[in-house]
PyMOL commands that place a pseudoatom at each C-alpha (Angstrom):
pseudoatom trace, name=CA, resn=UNK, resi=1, chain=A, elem=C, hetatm=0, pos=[74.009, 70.348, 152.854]
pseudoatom trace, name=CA, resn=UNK, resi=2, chain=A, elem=C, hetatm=0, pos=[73.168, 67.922, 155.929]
pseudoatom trace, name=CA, resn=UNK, resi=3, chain=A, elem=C, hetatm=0, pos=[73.853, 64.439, 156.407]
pseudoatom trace, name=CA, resn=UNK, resi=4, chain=A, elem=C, hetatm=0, pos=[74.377, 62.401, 159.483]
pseudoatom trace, name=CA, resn=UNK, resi=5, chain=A, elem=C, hetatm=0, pos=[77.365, 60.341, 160.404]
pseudoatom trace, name=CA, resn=UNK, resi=6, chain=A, elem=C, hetatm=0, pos=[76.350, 57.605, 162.613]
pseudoatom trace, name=CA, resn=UNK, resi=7, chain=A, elem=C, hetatm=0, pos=[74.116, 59.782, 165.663]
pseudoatom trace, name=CA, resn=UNK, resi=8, chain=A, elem=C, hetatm=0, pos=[75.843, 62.829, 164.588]
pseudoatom trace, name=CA, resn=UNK, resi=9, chain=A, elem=C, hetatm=0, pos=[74.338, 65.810, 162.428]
pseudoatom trace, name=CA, resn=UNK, resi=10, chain=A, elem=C, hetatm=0, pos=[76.814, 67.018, 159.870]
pseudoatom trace, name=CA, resn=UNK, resi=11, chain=A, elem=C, hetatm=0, pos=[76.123, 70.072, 158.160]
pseudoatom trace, name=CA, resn=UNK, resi=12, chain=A, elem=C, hetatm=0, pos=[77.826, 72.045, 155.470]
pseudoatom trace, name=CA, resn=UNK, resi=13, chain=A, elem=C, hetatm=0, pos=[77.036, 75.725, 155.393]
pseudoatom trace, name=CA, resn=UNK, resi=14, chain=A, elem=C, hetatm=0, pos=[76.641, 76.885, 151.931]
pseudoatom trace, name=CA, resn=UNK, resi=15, chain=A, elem=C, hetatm=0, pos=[78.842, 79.926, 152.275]
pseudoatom trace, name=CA, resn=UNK, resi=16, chain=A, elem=C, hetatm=0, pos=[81.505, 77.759, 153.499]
pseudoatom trace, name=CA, resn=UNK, resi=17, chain=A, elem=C, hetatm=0, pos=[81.466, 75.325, 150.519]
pseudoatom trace, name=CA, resn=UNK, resi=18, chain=A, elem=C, hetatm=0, pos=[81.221, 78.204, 148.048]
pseudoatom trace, name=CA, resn=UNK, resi=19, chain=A, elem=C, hetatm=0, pos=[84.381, 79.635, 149.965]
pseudoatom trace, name=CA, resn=UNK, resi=20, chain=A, elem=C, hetatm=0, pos=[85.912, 76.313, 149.886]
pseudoatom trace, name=CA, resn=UNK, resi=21, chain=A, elem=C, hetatm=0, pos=[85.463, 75.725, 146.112]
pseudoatom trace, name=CA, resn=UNK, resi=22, chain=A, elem=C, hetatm=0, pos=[86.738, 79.277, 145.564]
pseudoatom trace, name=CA, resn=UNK, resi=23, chain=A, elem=C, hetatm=0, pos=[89.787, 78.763, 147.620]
pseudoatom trace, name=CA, resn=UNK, resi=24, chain=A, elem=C, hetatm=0, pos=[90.561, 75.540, 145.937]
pseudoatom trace, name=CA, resn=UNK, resi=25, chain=A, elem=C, hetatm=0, pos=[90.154, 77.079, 142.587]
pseudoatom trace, name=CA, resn=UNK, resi=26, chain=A, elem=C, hetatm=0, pos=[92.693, 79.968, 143.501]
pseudoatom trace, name=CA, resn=UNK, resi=27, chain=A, elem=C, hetatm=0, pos=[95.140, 78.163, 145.057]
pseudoatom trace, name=CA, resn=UNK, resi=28, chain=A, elem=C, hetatm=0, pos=[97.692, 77.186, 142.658]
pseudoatom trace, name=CA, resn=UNK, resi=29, chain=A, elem=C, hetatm=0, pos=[100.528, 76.488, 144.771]
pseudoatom trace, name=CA, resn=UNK, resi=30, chain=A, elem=C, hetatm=0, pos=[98.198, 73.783, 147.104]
pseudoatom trace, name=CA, resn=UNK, resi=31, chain=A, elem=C, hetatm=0, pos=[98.809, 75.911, 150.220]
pseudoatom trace, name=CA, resn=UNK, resi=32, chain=A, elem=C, hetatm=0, pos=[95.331, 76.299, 151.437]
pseudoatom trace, name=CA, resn=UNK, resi=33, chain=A, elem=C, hetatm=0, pos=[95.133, 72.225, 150.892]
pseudoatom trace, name=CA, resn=UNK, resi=34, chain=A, elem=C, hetatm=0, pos=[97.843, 71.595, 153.999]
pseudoatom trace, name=CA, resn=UNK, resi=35, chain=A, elem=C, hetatm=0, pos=[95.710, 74.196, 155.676]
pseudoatom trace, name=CA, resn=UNK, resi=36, chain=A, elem=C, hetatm=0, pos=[92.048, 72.492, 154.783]
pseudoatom trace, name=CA, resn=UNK, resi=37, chain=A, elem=C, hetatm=0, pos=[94.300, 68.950, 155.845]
pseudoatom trace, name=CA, resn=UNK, resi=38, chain=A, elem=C, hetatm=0, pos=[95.290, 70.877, 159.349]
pseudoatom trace, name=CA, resn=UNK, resi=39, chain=A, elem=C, hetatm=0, pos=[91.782, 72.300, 159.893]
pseudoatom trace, name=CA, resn=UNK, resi=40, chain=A, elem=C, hetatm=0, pos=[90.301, 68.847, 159.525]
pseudoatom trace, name=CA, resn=UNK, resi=41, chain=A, elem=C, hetatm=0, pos=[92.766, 67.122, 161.656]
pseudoatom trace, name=CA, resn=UNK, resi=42, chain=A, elem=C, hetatm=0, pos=[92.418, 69.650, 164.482]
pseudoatom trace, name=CA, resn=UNK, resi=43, chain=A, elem=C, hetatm=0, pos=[88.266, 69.409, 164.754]
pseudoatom trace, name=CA, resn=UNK, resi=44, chain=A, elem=C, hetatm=0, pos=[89.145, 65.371, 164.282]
pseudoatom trace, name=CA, resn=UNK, resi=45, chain=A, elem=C, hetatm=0, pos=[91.170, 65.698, 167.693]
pseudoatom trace, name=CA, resn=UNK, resi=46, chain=A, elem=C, hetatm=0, pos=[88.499, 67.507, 169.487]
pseudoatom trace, name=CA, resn=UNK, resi=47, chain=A, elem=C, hetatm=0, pos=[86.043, 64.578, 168.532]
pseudoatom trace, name=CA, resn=UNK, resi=48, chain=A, elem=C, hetatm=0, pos=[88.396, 62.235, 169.269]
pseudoatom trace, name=CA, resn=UNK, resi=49, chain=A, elem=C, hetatm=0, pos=[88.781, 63.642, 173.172]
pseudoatom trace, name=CA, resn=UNK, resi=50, chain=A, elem=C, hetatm=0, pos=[85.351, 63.652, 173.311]
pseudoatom trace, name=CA, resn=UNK, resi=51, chain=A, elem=C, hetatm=0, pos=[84.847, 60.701, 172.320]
pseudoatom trace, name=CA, resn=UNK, resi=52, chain=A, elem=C, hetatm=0, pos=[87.836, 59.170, 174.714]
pseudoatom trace, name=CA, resn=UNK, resi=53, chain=A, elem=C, hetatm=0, pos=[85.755, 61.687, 177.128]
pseudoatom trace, name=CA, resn=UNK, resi=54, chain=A, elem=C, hetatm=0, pos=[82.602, 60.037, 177.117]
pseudoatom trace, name=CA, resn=UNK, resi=55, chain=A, elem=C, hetatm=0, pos=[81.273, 62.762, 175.651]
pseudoatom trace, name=CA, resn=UNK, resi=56, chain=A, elem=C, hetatm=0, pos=[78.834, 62.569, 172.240]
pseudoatom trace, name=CA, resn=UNK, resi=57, chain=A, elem=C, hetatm=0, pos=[78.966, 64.929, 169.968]
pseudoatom trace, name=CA, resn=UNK, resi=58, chain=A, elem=C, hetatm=0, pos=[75.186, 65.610, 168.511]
pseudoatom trace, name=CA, resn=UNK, resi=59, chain=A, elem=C, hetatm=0, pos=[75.820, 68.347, 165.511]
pseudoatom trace, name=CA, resn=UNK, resi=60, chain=A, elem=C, hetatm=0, pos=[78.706, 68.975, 163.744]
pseudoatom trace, name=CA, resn=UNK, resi=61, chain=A, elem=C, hetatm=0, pos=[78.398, 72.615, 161.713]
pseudoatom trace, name=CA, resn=UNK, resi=62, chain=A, elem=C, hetatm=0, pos=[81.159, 73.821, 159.213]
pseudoatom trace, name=CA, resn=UNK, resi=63, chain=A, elem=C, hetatm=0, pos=[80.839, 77.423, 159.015]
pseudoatom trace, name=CA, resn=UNK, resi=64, chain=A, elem=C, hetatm=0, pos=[83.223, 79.630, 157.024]
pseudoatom trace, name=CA, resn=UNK, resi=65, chain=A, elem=C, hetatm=0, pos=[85.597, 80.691, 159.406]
pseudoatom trace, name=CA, resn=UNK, resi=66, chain=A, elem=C, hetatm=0, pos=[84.943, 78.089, 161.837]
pseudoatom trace, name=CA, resn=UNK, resi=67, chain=A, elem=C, hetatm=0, pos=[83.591, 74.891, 163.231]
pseudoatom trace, name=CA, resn=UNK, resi=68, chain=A, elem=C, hetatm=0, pos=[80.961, 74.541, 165.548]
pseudoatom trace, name=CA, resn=UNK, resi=69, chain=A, elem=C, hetatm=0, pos=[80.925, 70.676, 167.831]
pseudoatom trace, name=CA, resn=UNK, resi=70, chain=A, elem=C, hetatm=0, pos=[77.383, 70.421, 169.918]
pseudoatom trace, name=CA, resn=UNK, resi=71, chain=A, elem=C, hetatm=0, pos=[77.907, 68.244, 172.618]
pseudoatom trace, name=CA, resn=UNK, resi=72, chain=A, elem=C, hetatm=0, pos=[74.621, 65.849, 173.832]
pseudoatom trace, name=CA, resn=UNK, resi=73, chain=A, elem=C, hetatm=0, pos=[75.760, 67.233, 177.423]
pseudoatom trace, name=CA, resn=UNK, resi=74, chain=A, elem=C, hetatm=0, pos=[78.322, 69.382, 178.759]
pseudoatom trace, name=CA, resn=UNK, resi=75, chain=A, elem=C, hetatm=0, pos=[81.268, 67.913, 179.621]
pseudoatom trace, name=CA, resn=UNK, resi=76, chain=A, elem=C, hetatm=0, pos=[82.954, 68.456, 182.741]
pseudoatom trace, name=CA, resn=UNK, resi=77, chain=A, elem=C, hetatm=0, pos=[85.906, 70.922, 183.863]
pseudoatom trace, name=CA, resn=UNK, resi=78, chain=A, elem=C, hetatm=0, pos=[88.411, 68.127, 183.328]
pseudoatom trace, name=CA, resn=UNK, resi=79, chain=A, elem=C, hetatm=0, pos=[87.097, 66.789, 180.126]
pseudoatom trace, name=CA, resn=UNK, resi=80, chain=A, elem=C, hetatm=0, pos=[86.257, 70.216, 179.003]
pseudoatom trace, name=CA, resn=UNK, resi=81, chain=A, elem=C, hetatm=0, pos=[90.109, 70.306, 179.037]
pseudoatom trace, name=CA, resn=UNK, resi=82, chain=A, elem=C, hetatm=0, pos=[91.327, 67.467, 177.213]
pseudoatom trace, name=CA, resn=UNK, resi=83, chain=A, elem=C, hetatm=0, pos=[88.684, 68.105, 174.643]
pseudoatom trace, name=CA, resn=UNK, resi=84, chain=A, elem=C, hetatm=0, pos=[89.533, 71.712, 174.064]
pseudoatom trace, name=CA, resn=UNK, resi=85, chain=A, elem=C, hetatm=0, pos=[93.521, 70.534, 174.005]
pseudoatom trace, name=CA, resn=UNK, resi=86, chain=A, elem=C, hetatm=0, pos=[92.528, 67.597, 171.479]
pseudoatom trace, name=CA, resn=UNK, resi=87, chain=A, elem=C, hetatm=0, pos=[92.909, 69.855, 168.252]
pseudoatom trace, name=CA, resn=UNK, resi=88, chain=A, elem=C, hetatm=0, pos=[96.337, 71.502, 169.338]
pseudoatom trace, name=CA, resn=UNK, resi=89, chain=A, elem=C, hetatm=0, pos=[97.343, 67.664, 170.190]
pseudoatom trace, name=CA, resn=UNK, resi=90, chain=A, elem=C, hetatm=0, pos=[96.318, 66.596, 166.963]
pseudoatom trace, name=CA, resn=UNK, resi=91, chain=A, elem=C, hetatm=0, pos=[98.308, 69.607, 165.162]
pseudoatom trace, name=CA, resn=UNK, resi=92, chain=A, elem=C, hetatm=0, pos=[101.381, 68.626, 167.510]
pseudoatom trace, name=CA, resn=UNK, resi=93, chain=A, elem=C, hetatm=0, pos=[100.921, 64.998, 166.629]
pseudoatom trace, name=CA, resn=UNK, resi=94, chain=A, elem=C, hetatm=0, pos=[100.608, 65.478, 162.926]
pseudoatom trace, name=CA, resn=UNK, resi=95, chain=A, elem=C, hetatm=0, pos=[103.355, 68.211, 162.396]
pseudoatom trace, name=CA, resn=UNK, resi=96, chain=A, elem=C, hetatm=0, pos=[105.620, 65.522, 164.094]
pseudoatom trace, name=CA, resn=UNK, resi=97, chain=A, elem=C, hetatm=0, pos=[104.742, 62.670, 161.433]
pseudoatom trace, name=CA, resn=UNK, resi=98, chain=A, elem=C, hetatm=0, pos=[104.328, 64.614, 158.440]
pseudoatom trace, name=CA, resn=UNK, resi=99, chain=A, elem=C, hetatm=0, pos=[107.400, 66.235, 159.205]
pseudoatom trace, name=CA, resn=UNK, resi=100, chain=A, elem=C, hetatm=0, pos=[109.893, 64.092, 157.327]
pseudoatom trace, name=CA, resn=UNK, resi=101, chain=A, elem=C, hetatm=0, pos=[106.960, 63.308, 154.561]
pseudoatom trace, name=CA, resn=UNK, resi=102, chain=A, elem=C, hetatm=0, pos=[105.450, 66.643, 153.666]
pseudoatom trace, name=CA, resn=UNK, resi=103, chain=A, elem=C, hetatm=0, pos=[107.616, 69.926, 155.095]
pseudoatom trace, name=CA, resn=UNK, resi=104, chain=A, elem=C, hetatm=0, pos=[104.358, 72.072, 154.428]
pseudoatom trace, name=CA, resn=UNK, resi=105, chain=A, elem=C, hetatm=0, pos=[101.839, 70.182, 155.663]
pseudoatom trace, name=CA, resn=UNK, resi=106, chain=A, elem=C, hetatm=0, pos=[104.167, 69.194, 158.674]
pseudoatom trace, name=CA, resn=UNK, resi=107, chain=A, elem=C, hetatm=0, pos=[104.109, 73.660, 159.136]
pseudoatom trace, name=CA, resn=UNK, resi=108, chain=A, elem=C, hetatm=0, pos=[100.775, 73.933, 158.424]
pseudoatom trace, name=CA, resn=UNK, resi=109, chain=A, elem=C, hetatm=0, pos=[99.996, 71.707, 161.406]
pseudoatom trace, name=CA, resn=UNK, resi=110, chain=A, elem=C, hetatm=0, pos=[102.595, 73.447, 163.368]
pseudoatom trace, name=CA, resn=UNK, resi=111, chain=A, elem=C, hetatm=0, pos=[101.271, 77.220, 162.274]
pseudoatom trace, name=CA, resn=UNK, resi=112, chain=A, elem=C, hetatm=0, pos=[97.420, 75.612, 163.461]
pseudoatom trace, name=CA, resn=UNK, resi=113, chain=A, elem=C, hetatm=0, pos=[98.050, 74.514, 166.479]
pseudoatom trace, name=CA, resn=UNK, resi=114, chain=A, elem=C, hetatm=0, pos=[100.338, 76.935, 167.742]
pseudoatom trace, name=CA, resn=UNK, resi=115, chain=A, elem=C, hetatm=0, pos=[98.145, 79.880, 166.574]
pseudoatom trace, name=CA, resn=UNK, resi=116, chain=A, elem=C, hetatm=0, pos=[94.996, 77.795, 168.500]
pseudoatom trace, name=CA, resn=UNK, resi=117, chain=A, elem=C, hetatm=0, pos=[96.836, 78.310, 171.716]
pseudoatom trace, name=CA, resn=UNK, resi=118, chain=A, elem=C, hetatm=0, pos=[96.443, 82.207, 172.158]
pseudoatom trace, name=CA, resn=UNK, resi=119, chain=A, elem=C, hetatm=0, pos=[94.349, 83.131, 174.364]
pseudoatom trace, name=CA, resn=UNK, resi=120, chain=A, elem=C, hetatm=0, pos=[91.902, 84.683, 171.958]
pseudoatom trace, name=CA, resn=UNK, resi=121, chain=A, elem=C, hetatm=0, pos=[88.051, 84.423, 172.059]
pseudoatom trace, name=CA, resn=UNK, resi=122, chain=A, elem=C, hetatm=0, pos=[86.861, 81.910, 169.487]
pseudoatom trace, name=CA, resn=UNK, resi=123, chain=A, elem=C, hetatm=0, pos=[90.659, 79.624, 169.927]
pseudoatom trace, name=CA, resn=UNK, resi=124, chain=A, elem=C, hetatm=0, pos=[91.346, 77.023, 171.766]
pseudoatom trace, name=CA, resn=UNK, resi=125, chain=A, elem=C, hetatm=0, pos=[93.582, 78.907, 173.689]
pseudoatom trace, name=CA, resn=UNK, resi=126, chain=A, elem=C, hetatm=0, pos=[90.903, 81.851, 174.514]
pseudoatom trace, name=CA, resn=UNK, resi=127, chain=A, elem=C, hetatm=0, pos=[88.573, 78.714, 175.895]
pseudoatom trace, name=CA, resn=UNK, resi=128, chain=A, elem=C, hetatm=0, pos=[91.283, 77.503, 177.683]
pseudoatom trace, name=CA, resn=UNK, resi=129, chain=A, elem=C, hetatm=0, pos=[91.937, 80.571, 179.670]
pseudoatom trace, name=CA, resn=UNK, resi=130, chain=A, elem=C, hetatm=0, pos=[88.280, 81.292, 180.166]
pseudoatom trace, name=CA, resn=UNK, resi=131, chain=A, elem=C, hetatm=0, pos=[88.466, 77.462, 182.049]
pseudoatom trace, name=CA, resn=UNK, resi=132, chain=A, elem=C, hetatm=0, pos=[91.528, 78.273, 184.086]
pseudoatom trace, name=CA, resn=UNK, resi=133, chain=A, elem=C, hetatm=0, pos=[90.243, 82.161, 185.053]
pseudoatom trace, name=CA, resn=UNK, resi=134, chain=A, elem=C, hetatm=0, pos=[86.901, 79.895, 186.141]
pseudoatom trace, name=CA, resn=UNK, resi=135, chain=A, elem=C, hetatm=0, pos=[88.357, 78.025, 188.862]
pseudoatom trace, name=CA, resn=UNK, resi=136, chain=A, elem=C, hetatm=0, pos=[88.762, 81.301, 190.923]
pseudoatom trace, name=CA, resn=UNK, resi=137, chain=A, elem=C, hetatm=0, pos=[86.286, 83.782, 189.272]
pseudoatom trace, name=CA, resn=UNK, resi=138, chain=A, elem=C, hetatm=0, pos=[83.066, 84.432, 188.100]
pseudoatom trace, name=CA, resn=UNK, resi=139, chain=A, elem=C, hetatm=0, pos=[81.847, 83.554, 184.630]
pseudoatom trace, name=CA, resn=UNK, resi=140, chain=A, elem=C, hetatm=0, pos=[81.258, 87.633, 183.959]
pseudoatom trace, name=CA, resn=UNK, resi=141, chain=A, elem=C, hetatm=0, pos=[84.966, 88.506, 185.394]
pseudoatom trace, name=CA, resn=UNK, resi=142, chain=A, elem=C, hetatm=0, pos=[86.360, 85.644, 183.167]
pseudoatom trace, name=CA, resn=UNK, resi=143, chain=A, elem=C, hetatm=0, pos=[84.712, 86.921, 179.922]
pseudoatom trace, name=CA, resn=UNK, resi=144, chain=A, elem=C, hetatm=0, pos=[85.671, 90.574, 180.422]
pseudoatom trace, name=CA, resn=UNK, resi=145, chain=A, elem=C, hetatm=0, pos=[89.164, 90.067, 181.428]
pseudoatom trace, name=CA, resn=UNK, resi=146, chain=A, elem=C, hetatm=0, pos=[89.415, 87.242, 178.122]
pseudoatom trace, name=CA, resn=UNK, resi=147, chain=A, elem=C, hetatm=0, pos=[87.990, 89.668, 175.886]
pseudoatom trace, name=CA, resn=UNK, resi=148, chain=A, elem=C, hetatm=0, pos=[90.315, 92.391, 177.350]
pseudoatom trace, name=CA, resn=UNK, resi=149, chain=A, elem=C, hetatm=0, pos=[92.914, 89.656, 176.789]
pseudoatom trace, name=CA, resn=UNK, resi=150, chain=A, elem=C, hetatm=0, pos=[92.056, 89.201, 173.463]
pseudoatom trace, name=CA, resn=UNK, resi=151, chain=A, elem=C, hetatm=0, pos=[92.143, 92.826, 172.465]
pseudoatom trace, name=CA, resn=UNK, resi=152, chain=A, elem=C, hetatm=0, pos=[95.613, 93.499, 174.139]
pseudoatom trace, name=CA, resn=UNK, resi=153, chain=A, elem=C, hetatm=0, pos=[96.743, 90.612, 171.507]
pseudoatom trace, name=CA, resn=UNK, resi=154, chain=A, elem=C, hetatm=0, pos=[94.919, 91.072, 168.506]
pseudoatom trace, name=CA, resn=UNK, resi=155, chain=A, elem=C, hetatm=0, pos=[96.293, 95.005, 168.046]
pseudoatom trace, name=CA, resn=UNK, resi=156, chain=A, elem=C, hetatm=0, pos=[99.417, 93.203, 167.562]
pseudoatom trace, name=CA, resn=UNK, resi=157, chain=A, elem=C, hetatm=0, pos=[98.374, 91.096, 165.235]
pseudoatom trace, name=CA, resn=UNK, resi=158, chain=A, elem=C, hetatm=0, pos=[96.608, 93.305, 163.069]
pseudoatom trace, name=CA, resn=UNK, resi=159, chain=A, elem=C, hetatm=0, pos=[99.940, 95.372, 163.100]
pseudoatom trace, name=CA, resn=UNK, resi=160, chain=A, elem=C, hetatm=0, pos=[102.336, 92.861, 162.223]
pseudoatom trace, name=CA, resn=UNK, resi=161, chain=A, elem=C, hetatm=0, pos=[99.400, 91.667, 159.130]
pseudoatom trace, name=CA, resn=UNK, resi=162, chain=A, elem=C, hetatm=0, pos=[99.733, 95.224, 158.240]
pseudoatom trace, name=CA, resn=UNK, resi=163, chain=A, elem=C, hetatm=0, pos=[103.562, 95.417, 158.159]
pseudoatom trace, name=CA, resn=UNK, resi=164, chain=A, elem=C, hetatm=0, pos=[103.466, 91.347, 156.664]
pseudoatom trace, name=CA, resn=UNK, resi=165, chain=A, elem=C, hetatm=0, pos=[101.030, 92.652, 153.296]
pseudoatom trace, name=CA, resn=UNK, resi=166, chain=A, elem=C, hetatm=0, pos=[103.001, 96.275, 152.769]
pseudoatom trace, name=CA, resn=UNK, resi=167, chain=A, elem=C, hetatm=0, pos=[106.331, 94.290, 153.145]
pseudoatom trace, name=CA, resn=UNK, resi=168, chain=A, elem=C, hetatm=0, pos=[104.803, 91.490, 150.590]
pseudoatom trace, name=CA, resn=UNK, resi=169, chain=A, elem=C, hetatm=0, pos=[102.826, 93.260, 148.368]
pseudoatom trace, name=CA, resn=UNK, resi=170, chain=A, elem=C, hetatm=0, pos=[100.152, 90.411, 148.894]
pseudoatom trace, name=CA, resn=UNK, resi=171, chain=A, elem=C, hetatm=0, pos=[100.379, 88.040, 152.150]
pseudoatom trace, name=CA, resn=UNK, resi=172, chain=A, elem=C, hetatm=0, pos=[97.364, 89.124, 153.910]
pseudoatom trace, name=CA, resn=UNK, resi=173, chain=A, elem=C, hetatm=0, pos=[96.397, 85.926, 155.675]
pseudoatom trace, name=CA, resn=UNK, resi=174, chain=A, elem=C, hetatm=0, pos=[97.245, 87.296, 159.436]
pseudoatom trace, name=CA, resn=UNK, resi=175, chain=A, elem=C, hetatm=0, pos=[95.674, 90.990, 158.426]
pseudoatom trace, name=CA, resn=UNK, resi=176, chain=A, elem=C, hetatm=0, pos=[92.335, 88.543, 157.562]
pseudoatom trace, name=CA, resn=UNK, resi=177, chain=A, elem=C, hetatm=0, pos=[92.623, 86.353, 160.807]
pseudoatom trace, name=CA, resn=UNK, resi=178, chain=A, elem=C, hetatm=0, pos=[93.259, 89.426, 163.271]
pseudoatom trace, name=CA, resn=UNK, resi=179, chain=A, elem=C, hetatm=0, pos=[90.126, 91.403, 161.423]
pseudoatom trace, name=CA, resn=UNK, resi=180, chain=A, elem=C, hetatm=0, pos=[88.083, 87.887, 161.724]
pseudoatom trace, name=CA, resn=UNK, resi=181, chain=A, elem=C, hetatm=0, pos=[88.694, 87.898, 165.586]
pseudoatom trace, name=CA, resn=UNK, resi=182, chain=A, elem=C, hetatm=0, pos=[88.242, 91.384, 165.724]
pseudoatom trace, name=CA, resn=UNK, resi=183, chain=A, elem=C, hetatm=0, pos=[84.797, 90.907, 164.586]
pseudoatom trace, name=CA, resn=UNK, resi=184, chain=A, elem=C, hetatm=0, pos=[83.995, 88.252, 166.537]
pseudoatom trace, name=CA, resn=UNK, resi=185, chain=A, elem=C, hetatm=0, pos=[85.219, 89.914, 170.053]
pseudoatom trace, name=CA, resn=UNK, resi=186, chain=A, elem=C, hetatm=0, pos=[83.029, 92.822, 168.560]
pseudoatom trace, name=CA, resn=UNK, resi=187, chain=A, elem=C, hetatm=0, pos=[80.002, 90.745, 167.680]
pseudoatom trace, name=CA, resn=UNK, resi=188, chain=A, elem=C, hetatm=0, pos=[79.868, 88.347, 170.322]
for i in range(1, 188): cmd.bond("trace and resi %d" % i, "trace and resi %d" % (i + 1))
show_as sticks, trace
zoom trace
């Protein structure tokens, strides 16, 4: 499904939506909804810096682990930055305000965010490091010591999603989000 919002291309994978519509089906306790809520605020505050950047964003693609912003032009180092920083902000912002409101979605926003800032390919936090490790290396050091990075952390992760679904007999979310980086430092 594509549409366009103002200049900007929107479009809706159709494994995403399926997953979506699946997820909302399954959920009866309306966790994944604080978590859809999060998601959406977080991308919001990346559009938001790049719009406060200067910077236009031309295609918007939901995928179904992910989001994917095309900017019209590259932005530069500093705007880069504030744009990358915009979802975290956005988590930090809303945790704060929904936190006397809505305790879950107030954690949800909190769990986003803070998750966002490790220094993991495909996170905020993984493009963030690549831009700092940029000011005094070269593009191919930066990606090999990130995705180094980003295996060191993700072995820990997978561990404690291990220990989290034995101990639970069903939480699996980090076991799914350390074996969905996984695959993406593999495949990328």
């Amino acid at each position: 499904m594509s549409f366009r919002i103002g200049k900007t291309a929107v479009t809706v994978g159709y494994e995403a939506a399926a997953a979506l519509t699946a997820v909302l089906i399954l959920d009866r306790e309306n966790r994944v909804i604080c978590c859809i809520a999060a998601a959406i605020l977080h991308e919001s505050g990346h559009l938001l810096m790049m719009r406060l950047s200067g910077v236009r964003a031309r295609a918007v693609t939901l995928r179904i682990f992910d989001v994917l912003i095309e900017a019209e032009r590259p932005p530069g180092m500093r705007a880069d930055v504030w744009i990358t920083l915009g979802g975290v902000l956005m988590n930090l912002l809303c945790a704060a305000l929904f936190l006397p409101v809505c305790l879950r979605l107030a954690a949800a926003n909190l769990a986003l965010g803070a998750f966002n800032l490790l220094p993991v390919i495909s996170l905020d936090g993984g493009h963030l490091y690549y831009l700092l490790l940029s000011r005094r290396f070269l593009p191919k050091t930066c990606a090999v010591v990130v995705r180094l990075t980003t295996f060191a952390l993700l072995v820990p992760l997978f561990t404690a999603g291990l220990l989290m679904l034995f101990r639970s007999g069903y939480n699996y979310s980090l076991l799914a989000i350390s074996l969905y980086l996984l695959a993406v430092l593999m495949f990328r």
